[in-house]
DRENDREN-163017 format. One line per 10 residues: number of its first residue (from 1); their letters; for each residue x, y negated, z of C-alpha. Coordinates in steps of 0.2 Angstrom, whole numbers, plus 5000, padded with zeros to 4 digits. Layout:
# residues N
NUM = A = X/Y/Z ~ ...
# end
This chain:
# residues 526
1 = XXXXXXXXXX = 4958/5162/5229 ~ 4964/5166/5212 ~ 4978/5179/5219 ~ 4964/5188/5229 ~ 4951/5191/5215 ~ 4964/5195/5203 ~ 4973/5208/5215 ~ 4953/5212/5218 ~ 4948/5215/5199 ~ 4968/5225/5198
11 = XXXXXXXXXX = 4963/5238/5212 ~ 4946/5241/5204 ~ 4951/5245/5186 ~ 4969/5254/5192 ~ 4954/5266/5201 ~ 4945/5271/5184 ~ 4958/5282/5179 ~ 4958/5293/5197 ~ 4949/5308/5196 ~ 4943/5319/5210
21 = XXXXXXXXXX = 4953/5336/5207 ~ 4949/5354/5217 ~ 4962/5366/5216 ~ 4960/5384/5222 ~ 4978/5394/5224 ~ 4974/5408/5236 ~ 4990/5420/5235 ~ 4998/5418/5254 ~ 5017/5420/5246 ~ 5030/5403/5248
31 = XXXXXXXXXX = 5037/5405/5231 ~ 5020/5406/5222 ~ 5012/5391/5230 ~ 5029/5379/5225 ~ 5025/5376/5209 ~ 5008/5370/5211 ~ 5011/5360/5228 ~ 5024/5349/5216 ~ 5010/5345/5204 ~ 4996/5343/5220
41 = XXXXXXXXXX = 5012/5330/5229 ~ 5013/5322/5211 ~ 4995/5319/5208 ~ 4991/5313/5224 ~ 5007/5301/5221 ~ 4997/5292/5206 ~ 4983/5289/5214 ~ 4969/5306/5212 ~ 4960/5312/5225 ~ 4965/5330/5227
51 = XXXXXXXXXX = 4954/5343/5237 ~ 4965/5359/5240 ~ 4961/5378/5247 ~ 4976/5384/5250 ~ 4988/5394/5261 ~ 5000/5380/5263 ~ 5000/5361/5266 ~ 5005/5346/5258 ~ 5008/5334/5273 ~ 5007/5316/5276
61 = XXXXXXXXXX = 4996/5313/5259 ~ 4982/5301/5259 ~ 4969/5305/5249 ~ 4970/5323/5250 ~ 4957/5334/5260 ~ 4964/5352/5263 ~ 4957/5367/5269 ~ 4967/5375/5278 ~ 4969/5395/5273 ~ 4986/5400/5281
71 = XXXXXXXXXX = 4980/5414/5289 ~ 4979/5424/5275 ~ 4997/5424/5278 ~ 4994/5439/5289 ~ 4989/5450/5275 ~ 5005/5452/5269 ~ 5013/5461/5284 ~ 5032/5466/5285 ~ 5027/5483/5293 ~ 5019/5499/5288
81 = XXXXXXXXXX = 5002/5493/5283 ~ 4989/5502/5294 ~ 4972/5496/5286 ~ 4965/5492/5267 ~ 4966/5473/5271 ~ 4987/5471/5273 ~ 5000/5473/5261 ~ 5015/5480/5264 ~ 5032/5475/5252 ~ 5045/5479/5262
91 = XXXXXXXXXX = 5052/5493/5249 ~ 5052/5496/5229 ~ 5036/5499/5221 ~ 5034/5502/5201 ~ 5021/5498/5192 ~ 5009/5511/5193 ~ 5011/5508/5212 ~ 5005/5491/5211 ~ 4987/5498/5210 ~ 4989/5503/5229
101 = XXXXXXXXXX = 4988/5484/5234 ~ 4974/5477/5221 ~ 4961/5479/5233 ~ 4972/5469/5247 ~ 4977/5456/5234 ~ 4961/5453/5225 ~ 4953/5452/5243 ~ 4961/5440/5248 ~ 4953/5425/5240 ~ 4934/5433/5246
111 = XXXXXXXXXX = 4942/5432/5263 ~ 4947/5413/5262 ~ 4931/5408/5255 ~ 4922/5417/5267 ~ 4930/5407/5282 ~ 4924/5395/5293 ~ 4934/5382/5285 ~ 4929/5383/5269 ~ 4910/5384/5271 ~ 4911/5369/5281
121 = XXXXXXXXXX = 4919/5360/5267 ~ 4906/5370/5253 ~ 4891/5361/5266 ~ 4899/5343/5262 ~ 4904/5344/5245 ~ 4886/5351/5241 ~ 4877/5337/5254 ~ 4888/5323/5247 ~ 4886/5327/5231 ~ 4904/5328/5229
131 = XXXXXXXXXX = 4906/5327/5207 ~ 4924/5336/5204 ~ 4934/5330/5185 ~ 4941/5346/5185 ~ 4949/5363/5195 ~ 4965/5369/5193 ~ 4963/5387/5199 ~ 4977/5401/5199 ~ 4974/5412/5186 ~ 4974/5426/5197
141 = XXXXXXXXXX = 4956/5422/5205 ~ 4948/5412/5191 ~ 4932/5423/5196 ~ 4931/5415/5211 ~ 4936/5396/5203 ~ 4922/5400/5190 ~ 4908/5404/5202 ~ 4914/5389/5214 ~ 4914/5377/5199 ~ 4898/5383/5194
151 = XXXXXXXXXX = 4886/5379/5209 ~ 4896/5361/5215 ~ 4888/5348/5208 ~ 4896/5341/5190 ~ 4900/5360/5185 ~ 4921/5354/5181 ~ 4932/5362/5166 ~ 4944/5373/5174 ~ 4964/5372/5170 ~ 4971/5391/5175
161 = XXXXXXXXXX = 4987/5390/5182 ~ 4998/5403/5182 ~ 5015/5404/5193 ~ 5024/5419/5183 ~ 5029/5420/5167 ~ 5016/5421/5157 ~ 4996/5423/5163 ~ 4990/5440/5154 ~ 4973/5437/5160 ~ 4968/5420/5152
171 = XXXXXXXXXX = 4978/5419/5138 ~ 4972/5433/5128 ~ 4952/5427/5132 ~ 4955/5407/5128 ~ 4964/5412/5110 ~ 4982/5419/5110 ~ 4979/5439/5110 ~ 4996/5446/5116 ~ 5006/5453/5104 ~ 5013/5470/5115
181 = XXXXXXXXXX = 5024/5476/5102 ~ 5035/5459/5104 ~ 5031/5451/5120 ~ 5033/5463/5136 ~ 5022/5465/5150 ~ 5028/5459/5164 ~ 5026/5476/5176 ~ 5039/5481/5163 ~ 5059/5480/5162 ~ 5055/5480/5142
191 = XXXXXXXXXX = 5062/5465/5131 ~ 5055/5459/5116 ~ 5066/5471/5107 ~ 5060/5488/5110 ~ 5059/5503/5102 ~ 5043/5513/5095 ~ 5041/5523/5111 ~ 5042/5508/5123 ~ 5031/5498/5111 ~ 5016/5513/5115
201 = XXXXXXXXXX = 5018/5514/5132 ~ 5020/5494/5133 ~ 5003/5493/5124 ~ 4994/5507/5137 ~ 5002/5501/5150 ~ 4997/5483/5149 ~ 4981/5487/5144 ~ 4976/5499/5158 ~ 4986/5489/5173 ~ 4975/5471/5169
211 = XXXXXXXXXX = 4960/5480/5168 ~ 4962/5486/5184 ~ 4967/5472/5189 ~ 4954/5460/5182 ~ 4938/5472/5188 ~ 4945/5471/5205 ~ 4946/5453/5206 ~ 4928/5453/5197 ~ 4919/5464/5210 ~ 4930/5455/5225
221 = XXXXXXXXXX = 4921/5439/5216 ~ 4905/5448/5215 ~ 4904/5453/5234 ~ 4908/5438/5239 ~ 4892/5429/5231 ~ 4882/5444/5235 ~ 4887/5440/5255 ~ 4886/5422/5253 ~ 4874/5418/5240 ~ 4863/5432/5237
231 = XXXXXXXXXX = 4866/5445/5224 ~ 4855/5436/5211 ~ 4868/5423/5208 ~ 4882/5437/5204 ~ 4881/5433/5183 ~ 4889/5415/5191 ~ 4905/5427/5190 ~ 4904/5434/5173 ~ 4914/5426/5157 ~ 4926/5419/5168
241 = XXXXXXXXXX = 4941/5423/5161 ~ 4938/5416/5145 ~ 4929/5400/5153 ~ 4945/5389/5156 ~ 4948/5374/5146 ~ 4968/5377/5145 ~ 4979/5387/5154 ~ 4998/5380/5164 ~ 5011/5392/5167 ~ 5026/5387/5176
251 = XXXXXXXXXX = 5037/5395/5165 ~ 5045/5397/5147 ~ 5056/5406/5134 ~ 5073/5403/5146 ~ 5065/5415/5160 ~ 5053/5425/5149 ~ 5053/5426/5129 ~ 5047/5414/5115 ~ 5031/5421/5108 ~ 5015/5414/5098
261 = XXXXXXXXXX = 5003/5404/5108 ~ 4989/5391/5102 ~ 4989/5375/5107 ~ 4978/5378/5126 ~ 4992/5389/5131 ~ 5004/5375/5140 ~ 5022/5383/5143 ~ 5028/5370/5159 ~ 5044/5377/5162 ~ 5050/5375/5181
271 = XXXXXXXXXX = 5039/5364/5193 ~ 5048/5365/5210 ~ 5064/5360/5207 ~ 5069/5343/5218 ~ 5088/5337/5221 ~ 5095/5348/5234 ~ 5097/5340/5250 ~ 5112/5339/5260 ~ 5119/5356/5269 ~ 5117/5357/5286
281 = XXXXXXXXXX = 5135/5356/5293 ~ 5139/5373/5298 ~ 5133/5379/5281 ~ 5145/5366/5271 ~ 5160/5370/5282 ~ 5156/5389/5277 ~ 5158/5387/5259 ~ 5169/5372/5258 ~ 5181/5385/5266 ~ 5179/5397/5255
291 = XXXXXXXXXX = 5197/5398/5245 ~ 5189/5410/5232 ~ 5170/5407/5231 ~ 5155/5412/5241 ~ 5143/5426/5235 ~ 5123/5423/5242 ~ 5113/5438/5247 ~ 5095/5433/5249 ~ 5078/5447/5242 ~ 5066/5430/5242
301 = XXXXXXXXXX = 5049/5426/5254 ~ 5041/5445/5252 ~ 5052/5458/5253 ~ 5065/5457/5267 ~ 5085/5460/5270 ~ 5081/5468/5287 ~ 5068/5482/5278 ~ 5084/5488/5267 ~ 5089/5506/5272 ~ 5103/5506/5284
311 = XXXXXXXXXX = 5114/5518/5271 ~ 5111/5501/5258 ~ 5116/5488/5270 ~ 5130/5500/5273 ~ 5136/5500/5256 ~ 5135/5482/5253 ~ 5142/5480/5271 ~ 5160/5488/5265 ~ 5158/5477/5248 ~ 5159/5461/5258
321 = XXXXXXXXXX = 5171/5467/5270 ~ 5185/5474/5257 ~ 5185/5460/5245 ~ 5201/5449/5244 ~ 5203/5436/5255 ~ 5194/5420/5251 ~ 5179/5425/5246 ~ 5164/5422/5258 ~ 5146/5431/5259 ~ 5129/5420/5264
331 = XXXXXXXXXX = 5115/5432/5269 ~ 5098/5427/5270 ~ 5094/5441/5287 ~ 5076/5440/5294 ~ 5083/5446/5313 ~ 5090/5436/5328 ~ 5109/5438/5329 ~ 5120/5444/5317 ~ 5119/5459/5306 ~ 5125/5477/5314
341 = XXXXXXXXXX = 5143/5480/5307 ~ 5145/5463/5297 ~ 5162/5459/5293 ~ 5170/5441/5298 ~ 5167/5437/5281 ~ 5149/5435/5281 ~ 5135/5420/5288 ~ 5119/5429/5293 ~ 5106/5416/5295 ~ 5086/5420/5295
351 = XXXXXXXXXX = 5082/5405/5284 ~ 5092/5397/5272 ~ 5090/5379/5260 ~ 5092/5390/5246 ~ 5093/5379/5234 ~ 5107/5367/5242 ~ 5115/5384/5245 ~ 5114/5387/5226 ~ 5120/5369/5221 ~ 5138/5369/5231
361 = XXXXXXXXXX = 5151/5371/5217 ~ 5158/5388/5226 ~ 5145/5399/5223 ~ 5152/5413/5211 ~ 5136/5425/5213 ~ 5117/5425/5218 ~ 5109/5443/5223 ~ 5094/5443/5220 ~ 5076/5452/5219 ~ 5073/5443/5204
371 = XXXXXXXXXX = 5058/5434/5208 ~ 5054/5418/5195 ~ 5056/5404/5206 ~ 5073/5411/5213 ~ 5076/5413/5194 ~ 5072/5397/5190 ~ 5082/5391/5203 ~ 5100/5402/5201 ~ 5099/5395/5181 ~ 5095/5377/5185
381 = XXXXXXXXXX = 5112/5377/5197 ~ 5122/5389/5184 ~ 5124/5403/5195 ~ 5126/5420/5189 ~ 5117/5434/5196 ~ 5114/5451/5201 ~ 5096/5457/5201 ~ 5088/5468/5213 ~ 5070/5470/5206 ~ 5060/5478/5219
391 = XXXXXXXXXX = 5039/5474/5213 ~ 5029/5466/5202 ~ 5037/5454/5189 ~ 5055/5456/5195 ~ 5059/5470/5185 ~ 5053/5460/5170 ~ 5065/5445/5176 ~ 5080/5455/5180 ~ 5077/5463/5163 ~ 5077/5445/5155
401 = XXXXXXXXXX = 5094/5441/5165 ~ 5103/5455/5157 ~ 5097/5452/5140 ~ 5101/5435/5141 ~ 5118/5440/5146 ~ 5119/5430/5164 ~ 5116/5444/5175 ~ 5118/5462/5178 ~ 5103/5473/5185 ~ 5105/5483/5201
411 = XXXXXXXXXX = 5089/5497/5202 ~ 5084/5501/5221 ~ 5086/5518/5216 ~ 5103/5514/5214 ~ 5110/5506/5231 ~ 5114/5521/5237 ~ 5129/5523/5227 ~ 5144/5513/5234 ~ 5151/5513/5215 ~ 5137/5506/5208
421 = XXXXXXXXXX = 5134/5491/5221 ~ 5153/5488/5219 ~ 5153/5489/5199 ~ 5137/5479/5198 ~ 5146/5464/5210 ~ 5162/5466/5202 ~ 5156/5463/5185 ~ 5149/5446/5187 ~ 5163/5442/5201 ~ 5176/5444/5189
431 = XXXXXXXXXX = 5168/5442/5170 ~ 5168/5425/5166 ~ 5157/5429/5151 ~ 5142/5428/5166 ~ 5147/5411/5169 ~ 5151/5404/5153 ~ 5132/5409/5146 ~ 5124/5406/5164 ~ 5129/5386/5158 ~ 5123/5386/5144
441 = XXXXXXXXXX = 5107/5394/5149 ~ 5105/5380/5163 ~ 5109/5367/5152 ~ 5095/5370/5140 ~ 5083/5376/5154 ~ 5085/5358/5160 ~ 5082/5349/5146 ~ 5063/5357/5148 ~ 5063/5356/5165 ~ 5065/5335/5167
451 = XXXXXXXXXX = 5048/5337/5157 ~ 5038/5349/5166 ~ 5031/5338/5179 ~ 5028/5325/5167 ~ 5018/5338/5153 ~ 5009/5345/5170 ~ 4999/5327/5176 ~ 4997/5323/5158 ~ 4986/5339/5155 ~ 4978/5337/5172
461 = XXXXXXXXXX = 4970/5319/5167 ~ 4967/5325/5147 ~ 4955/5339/5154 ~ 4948/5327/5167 ~ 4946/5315/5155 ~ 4939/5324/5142 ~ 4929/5334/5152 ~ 4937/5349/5146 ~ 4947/5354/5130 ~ 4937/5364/5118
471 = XXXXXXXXXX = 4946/5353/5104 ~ 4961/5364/5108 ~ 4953/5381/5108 ~ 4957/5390/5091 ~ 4941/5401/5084 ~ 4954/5415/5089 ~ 4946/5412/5107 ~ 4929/5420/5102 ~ 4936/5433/5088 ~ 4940/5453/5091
481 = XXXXXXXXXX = 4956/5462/5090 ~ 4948/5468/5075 ~ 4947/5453/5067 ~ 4962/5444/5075 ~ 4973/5458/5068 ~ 4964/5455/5048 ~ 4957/5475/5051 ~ 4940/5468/5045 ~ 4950/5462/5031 ~ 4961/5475/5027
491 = XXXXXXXXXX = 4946/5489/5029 ~ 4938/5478/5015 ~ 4952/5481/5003 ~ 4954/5497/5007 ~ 4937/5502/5005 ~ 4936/5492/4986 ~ 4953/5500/4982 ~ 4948/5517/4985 ~ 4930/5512/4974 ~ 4943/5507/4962
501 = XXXXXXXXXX = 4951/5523/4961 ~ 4936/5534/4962 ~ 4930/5525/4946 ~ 4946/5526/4940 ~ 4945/5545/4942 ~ 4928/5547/4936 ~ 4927/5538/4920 ~ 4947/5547/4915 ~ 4938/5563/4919 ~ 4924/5557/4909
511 = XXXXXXXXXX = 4937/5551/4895 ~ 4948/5569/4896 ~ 4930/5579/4893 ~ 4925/5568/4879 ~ 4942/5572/4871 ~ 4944/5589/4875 ~ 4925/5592/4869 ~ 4931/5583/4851 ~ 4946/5593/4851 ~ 4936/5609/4853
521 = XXXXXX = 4926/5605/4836 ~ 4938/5600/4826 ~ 4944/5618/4831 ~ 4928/5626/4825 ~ 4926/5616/4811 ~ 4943/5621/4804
# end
């Protein structure tokens, strides 16, 4: 009897640390939802209950309730978008073209929480009185994570999660103002060494894009409550962004730059990354045959090889075929069958292991779009690259690769010039400086990364333990950039230093007439 109470009084004490955790990642894009699916996988692992609203699923869990969201999928379509609802990133779009999908993208989340699926799960948590410890929300929607967190029972302390770089929305509002003359935005191809012009449009450019940004999310958020919980609850949105306790990004300085940041800004590094698993057997014989090396072509989850314009495929097409026997091509192509004109040199597979393809010791180069997690990916296997930024972060990414000196940047712009496809594939080919700093690149960035998962449960449970972390958030958090930036200060100073000078001035104007008025009688007097 003694085993059994003590294995009894074990189960009910090893149960006092699990918390009930909701977590809200609406963006329907593979590559963003890895990250947090490896920290949802890992708490689950230690024993938390998690309650997910998400486009994707992580099977064969106990203790984890998911409501399934995945057919926001099909808001992202692969063909010319014919409503307001789909996006379509099937071709290169700069910054300022970015505005065109923030109705889409911020919709997106109103959408999922508008289903059937999720109201059903609203109705139990709100009958069963379901207390959360606290939500991790991507940062993206924290409107939506805010008002949610706000009418379930227990009102839980937010952790914004953000899977790019860095997040621009929560970290300026929770006390770590960016500092835009050093830290580019990440619509940019900027680094943080740049000249007095870039610095200016860097600052308007940010500026303008988030707020565009942020007020569409906000009146997504806002219409939602009005068509769900009447419009006298709309305030339930407001504040958000600078309502979350701490903020996770799955990145840092190896894949963006170092920069100032309080201690509620928590740089995780990569999240994803597992051991790759073993090739399948036509893939291994492919590259073990290679004499020379094998180059991967692969533009990520969103845009796709098959959208390129014939004359591009073309160009790269003749690359491939005229390089010297040995080398071999992996490409990453959406279609049946092979790719029109490929030469014998090339695989054409529509879905690749990408990053056992990127851990066999042959791979000389990665192209690229750039994205983070492909990033992350290329430097944690030491693979140089060859970046194709296309949307979004990826021209910051690519930029970062260049500067770092383990990659070269190919513009979309520029894929129609057979020259600058073959220079741009030639350099890192041939130049062994690409490899030499790509090691050394990978080997710091996996010193971080054996850490990440680690540093990412240990916040989780601080914040649900503590019922938040305002211990960490520096009086920055509540201050302006007026006051942030010492101008109150300075305007101080300023002001007494020119009431210096003006009595300075008045009393040796008041000195030089007294003298001059004595020199005048002494004149008179002689």
């Amino acid at each position: 009897m003694i085993p059994r109470h003590f294995f009894i009084i074990l189960s009910v004490f090893s149960g006092l640390e699990a918390y009930k955790i909701l977590v809200l990642y609406p963006t329907p894009s593979f590559s963003h939802q890895r990250p947090i699916m490896a920290i949802i996988e890992r708490l689950v692992k230690d024993g938390h209950e998690l309650f997910v609203i998400s486009p994707n699923d992580v099977p064969n869990h106990k203790n984890y309730t998911y409501i399934d969201v995945s057919f926001s999928y099909k808001y992202i379509s692969d063909e010319e978008a014919n409503d307001d609802d789909t996006m379509n990133l099937q071709g290169q779009l700069s910054k300022w073209d970015i505005q065109e999908i923030v109705k889409p993208f911020t919709d997106i989340a109103r959408k999922q929480v508008l289903s059937e699926q999720y109201r059903h799960f609203e109705q139990r948590v709100l009958s069963e009185q379901i207390k959360f410890d606290v939500v991790i929300a991507e940062t993206f929607y924290l409107p939506f994570a805010c008002f949610i967190s706000r009418i379930f029972p227990g009102s839980a302390p937010i952790i914004a999660m953000s899977t790019i770089a860095t997040d621009a929305h929560t970290e300026p509002n929770i006390g770590s103002p960016t500092h835009l003359s050093f830290t580019p935005d990440l619509f940019s191809y900027y680094t943080d060494r740049m000249s007095l012009w870039q610095k200016f449009e860097n600052w308007f450019s940010h500026h303008y894009l988030h707020k565009q940004f942020r007020d569409g999310v906000v009146e997504a958020a806002k219409k939602y409550i009005q068509e769900a919980h009447g419009p006298e609850n709309e305030k339930l949105a407001d504040s958000c962004w600078s309502s979350a306790s701490l903020t996770v990004v799955a990145s840092n300085p190896m894949y963006y730059y170092p920069r100032a940041l309080g201690p509620n800004i928590i740089e995780l590094g990569p999240l994803h990354i597992k051991p790759p698993g073993k090739l399948p057997k036509n893939l291994q014989d492919w590259m073990d045959g290679a004499e020379r090396g094998v180059i991967y072509f692969s533009l990520g989850s969103n845009m796709k090889s098959k959208s390129l314009p014939l004359e591009v495929r073309a160009k790269f097409l003749k690359f491939f075929k005229d390089l010297p026997s040995g080398f071999r091509v992996i490409w990453k192509w959406e279609l049946d069958g092979t790719i029109p004109g490929q030469s014998d040199n090339i695989l054409a597979q529509k879905w690749l292991p990408q990053e056992s393809v990127l851990a066999h010791p042959k791979l000389r180069v990665f192209v690229t779009q750039g994205g983070l997690q492909s990033f992350q990916e290329t430097v944690h296997y030491g693979v140089p690259t060859v970046g194709i930024p296309w949307f979004g972060d990826q021209e910051c990414m690519v930029a970062k690769m260049v500067d770092a000196k383990i990659g070269v940047q190919l513009l979309p712009g520029e894929l129609s010039s057979y020259e600058k496809v073959k220079s741009a594939l030639e350099a890192v080919l041939y130049d062994e400086r690409y490899y030499k700093n790509m090691k050394r690149h990978s080997a710091i960035s996996r010193d971080f990364t054996s850490q990440g998962l680690e540093k990412a449960v240990f916040w989780v449970e601080h914040v649900a333990k503590f019922g938040g972390a305002s211990h960490l958030r520096p009086a920055t958090a509540d201050a302006s950039i007026f006051q942030y930036f010492c101008l109150d200060l300075i305007s101080v100073i300023l002001a007494l230093s020119l009431l210096l000078l003006f009595v300075i001035y008045c009393v040796s104007k008041l000195l030089v007439s007294v003298v001059l008025q004595k020199s005048q009688l002494k004149m008179k007097a002689s």
